[in-house]
C-alpha atoms as a printed R data frame, in Angstrom:
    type eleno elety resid chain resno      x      y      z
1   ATOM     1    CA   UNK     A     1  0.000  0.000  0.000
2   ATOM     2    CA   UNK     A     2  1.512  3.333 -1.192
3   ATOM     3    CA   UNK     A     3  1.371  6.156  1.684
4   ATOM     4    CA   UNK     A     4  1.729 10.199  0.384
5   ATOM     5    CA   UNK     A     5  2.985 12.607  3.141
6   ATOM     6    CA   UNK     A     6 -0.477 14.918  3.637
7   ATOM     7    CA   UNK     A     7 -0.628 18.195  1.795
8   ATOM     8    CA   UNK     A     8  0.890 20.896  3.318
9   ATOM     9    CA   UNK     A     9  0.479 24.722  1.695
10  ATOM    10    CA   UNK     A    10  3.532 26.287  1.187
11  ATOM    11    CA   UNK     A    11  1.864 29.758 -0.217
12  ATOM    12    CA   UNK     A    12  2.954 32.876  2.069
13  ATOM    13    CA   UNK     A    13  0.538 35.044  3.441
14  ATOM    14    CA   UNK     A    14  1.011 39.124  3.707
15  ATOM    15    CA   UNK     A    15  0.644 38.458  7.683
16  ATOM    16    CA   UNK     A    16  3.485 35.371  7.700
17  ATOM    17    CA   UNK     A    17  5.955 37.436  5.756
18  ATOM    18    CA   UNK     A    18  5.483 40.585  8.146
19  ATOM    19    CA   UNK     A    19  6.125 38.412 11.053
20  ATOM    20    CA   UNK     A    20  8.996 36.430  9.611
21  ATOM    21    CA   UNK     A    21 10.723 40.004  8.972
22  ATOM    22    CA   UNK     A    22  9.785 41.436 12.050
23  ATOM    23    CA   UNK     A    23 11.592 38.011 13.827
24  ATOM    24    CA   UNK     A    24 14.662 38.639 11.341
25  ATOM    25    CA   UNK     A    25 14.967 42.089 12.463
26  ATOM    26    CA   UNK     A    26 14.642 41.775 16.349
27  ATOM    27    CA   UNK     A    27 17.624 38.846 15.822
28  ATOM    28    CA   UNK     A    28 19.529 40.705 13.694
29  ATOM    29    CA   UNK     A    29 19.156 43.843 16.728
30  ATOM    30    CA   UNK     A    30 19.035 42.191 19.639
31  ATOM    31    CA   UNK     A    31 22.638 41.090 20.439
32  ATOM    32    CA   UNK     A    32 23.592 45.417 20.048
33  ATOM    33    CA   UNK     A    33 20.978 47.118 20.879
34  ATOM    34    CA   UNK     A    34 22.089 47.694 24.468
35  ATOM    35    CA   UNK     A    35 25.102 48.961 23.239
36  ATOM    36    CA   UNK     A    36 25.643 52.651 22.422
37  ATOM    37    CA   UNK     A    37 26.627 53.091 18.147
38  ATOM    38    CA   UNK     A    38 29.883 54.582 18.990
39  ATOM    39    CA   UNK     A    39 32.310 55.280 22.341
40  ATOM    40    CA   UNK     A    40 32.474 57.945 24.396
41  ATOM    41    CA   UNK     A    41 34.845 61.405 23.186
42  ATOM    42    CA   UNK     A    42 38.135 61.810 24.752
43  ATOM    43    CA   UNK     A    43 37.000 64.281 27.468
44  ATOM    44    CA   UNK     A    44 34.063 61.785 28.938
45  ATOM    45    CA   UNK     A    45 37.258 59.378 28.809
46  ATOM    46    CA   UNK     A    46 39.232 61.678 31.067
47  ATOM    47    CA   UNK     A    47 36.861 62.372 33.517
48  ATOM    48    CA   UNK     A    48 36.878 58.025 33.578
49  ATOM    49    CA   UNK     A    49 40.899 57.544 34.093
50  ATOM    50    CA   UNK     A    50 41.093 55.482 37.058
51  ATOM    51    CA   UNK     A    51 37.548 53.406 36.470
52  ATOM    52    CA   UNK     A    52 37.547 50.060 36.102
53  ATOM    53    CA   UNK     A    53 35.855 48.335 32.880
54  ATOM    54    CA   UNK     A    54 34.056 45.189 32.507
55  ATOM    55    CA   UNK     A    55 35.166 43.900 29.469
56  ATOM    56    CA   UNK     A    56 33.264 41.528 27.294
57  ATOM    57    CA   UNK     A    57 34.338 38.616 24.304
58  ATOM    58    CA   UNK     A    58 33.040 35.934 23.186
59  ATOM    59    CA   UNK     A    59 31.858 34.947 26.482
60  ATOM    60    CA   UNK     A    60 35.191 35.564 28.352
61  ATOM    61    CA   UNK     A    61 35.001 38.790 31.099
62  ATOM    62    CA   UNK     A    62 38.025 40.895 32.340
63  ATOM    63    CA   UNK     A    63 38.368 43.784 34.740
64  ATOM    64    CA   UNK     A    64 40.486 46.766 32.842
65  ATOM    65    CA   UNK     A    65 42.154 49.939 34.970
66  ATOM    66    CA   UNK     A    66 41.563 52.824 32.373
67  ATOM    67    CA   UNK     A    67 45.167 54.331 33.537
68  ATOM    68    CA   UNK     A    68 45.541 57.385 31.033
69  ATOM    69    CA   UNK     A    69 44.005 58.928 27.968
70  ATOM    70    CA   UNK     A    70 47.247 60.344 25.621
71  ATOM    71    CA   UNK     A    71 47.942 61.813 22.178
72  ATOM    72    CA   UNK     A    72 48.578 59.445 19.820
73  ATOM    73    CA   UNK     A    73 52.002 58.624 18.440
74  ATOM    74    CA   UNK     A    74 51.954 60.311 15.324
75  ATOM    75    CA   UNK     A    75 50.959 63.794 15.024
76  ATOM    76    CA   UNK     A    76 50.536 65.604 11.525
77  ATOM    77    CA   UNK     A    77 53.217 68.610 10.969
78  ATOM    78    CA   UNK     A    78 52.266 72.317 11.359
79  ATOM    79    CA   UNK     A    79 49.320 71.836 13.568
80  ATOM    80    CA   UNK     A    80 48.694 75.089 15.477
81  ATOM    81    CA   UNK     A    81 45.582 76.700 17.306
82  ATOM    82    CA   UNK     A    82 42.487 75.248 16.593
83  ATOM    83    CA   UNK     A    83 43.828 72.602 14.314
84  ATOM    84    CA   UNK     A    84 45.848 70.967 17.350
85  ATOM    85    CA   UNK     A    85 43.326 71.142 19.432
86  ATOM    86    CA   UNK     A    86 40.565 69.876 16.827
87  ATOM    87    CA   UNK     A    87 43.542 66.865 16.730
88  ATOM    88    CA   UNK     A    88 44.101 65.818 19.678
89  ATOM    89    CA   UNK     A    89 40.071 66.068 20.474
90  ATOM    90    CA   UNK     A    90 39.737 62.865 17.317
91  ATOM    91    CA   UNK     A    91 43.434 61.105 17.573
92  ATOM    92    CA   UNK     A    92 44.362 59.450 21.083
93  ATOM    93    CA   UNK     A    93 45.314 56.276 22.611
94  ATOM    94    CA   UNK     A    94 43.779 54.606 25.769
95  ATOM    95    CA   UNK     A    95 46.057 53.246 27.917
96  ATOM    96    CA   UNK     A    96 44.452 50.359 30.022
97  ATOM    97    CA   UNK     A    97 45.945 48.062 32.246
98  ATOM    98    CA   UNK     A    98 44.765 44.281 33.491
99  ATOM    99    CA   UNK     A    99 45.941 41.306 35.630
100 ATOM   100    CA   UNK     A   100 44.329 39.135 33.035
101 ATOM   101    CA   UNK     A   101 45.626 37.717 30.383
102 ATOM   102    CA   UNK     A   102 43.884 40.020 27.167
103 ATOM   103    CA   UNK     A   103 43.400 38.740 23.550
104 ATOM   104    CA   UNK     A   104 43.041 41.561 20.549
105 ATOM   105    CA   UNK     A   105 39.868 42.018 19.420
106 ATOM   106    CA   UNK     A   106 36.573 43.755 19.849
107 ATOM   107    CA   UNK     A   107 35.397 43.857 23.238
108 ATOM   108    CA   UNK     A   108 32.524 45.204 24.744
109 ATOM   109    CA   UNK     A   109 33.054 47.571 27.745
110 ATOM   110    CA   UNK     A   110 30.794 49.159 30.561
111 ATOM   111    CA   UNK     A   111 31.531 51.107 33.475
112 ATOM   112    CA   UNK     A   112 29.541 52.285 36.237
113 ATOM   113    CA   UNK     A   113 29.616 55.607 35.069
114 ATOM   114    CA   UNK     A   114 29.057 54.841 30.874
115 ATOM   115    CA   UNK     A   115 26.918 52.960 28.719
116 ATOM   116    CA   UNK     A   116 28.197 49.874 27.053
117 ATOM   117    CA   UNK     A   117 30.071 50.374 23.712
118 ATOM   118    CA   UNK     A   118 32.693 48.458 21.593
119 ATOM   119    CA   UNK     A   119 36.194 48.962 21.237
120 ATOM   120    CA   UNK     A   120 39.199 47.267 19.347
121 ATOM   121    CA   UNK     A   121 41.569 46.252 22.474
122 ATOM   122    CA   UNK     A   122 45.626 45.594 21.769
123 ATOM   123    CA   UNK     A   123 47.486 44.347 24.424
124 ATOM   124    CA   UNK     A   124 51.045 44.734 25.256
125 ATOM   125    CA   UNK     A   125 53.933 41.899 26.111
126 ATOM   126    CA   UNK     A   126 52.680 39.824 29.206
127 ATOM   127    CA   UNK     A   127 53.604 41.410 31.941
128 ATOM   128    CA   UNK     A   128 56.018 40.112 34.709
129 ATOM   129    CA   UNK     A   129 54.643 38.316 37.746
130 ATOM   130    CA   UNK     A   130 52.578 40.154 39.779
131 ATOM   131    CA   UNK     A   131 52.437 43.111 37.116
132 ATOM   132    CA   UNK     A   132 49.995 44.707 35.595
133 ATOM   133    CA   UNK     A   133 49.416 43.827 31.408
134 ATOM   134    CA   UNK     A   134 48.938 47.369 29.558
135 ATOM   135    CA   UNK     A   135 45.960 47.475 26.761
136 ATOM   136    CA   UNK     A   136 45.512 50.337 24.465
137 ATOM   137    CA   UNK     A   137 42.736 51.559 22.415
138 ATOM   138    CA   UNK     A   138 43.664 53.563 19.487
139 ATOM   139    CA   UNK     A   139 41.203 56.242 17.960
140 ATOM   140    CA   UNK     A   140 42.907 57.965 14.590
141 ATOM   141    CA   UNK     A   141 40.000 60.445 13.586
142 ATOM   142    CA   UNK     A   142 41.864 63.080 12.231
143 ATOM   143    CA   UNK     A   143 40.701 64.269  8.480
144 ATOM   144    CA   UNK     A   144 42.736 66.792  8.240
C-alpha cells in the first residue's frame, strides 16, 4: 500500500511574511541594541581615568584599569591653534591596564559611570609576575 505525506500549503501570506521580517529584524538587533553606536569622546574618557571596565568577548570577562588617555604617536606637521586642538580632540590612545591575560579584538566595555560600547583592544607583552598587562585603544580620527 503506497502512503503520500499529507498536503501541506507552502503559499505565504502578507501576515506570515510581516512576522517572519519582524523576527529577522529583532535577531539581527538584539545582540547590540544595548550597546551605544559609537564610544564615548576623549574628554568623557578623562573624567573616567582610574575606572575600572568590565570587558566583554566571546563569552570571556576581564576587569580593565583605564590608567591614562594620551595623544597618539603620530601627530601631523604644522598643527597650530584650533587645528591641534581639533587633533588631539579625534586622535588618542587609551592606555588600560589588566591582571588578566587580554586577547586583541573587539570587546565590549561598561563602566559604572558609561553605557556599554565596543572597542578594538591591543594588548602589550605579558607582563612580569605580579604586574599589571597594559591594553591600548587607538582612535585615529583626524581628516585633516
Amino acid at each position: 500500500m503506497e502512503t503520500h505525506a499529507p498536503l501541506v500549503s507552502t503559499a505565504a501570506t502578507r501576515r506570515t511574511v510581516i512576522a517572519a521580517g519582524a523576527a529577522t529584524v529583532v535577531t539581527v538587533a538584539a545582540p547590540d541594541i544595548a550597546e551605544a553606536a559609537t564610544a564615548p569622546k576623549r574628554a568623557r574618557f578623562e573624567k573616567l581615568v582610574g575606572e575600572t571596565f568590565e570587558a566583554t568577548l566571546g563569552g570571556r570577562t576581564l576587569k580593565l584599569r583605564l590608567d591614562a588617555v594620551e595623544d597618539g604617536d603620530y601627530r601631523p606637521r604644522g598643527l597650530k591653534g584650533k587645528k591641534l586642538a581639533k587633533w588631539r580632540r579625534k586622535s588618542y590612545v587609551l592606555v588600560f591596564s589588566t591582571r588578566a591575560t587580554a586577547e586583541q579584538g573587539t570587546w565590549s566595555l561598561k563602566t559604572r559611570r558609561s553605557h556599554r560600547f565596543r572597542l578594538f583592544l591591543v594588548p602589550g607583552m605579558p607582563a612580569a609576575k605580579g604586574k599589571r598587562t597594559q591594553v591600548t585603544a587607538t582612535f585615529n580620527g583626524w581628516r585633516g
